[in-house]
N, C-alpha and C positions, 0 to 999 in steps of 0.2 A: 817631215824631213826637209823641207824647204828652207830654214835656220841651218847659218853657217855653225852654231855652236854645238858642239858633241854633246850627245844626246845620254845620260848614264841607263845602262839598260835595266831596266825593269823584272818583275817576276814573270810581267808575259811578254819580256821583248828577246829578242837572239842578237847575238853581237855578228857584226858584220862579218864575219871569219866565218863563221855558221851558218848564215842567212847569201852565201857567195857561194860556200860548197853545197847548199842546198838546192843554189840556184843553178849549180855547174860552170860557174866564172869565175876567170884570173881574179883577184880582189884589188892588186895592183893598178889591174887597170881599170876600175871601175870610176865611176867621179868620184871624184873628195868626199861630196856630200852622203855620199852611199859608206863609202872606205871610215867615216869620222861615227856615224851613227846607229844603235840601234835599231832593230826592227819589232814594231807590233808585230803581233801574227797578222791584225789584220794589213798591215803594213803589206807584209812578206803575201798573204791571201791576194793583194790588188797587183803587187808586182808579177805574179803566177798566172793571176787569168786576164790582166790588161799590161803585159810589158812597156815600157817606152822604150823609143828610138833607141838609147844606147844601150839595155839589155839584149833585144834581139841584135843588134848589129856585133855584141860581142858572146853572144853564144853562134852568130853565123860564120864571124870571120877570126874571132878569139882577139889576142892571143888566150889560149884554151889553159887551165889546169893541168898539171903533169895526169890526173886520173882520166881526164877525158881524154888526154894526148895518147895514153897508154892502151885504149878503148880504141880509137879511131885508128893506130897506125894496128892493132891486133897483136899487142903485147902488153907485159905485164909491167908495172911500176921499176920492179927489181932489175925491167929488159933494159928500159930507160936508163938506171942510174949503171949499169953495167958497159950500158955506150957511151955514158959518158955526157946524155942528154939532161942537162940542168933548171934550163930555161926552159917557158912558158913557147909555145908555139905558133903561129898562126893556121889558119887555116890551108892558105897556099902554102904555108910551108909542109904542112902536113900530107898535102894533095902531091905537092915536089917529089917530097921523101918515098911516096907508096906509087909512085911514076914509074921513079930508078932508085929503089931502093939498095943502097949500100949494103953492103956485103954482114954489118952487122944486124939490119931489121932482118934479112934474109934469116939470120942465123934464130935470132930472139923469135921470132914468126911461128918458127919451126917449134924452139924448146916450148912457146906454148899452146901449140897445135899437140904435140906429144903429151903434156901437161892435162889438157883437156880430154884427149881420150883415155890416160890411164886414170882422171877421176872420172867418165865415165863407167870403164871397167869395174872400179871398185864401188861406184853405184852401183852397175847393175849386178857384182856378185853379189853386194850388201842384202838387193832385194831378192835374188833367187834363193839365198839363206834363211830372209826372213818370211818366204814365203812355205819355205821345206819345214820349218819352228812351226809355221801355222797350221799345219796340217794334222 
């Protein structure tokens, strides 16, 4: 990956779009040379177990993927685009937001605290039914 020239990817390569949400990072902001290029797997294998400087520096401080933003602040994708949340976030901003959280993560928090325990419900009746079948 050190060639400025884009790289066409391969049967065993992943295009940087895949090889970013795999990694958990905005793609935007990653270097050029990351954003222009395929990945080996074993490419993708070295960046996994020896990151460099600017992998951990933007999985620490981002700016983060709406999926990881959606993760950290304890809402869903849907809560995001329903606030009105677009953009990629940083870490401080994200730390900001769950400080003094505005009136809408209060709300989104909640519908997926609610979210979360009626799919456990329907877990656990799913498995008290299948367990009364087993008998």
């Amino acid at each position: 990956m050190s060639d400025n020239a884009p790289r066409p990817a391969g049967p065993d390569a992943m295009k940087p779009a895949t090889a970013a949400k795999k990694l958990g990072i905005y793609l935007p902001a990653a270097p050029e040379s990351f954003q222009q290029n395929a990945l080996t797997r074993a490419e993708f294998q070295e960046l996994q177990s020896n990151p460099p400087e600017w992998l951990v520096e933007l999985r620490l401080n981002g700016p983060h993927p709406r999926d990881v933003v959606a993760r950290k602040l304890g809402v869903s994708a849907s809560g995001l685009a329903r606030a009105g949340v677009t953009e990629a976030l940083t870490t401080g901003e994200i730390s900001a937001l769950l400080g003094s959280p505005p009136e809408w993560l209060v709300r989104e928090r909640a519908t997926q605290a609610a979210v979360r325990a009626e799919n456990a419900r329907v877990n656990q009746a799913r498995a008290e039914k299948a367990a009364r079948s087993d008998r």
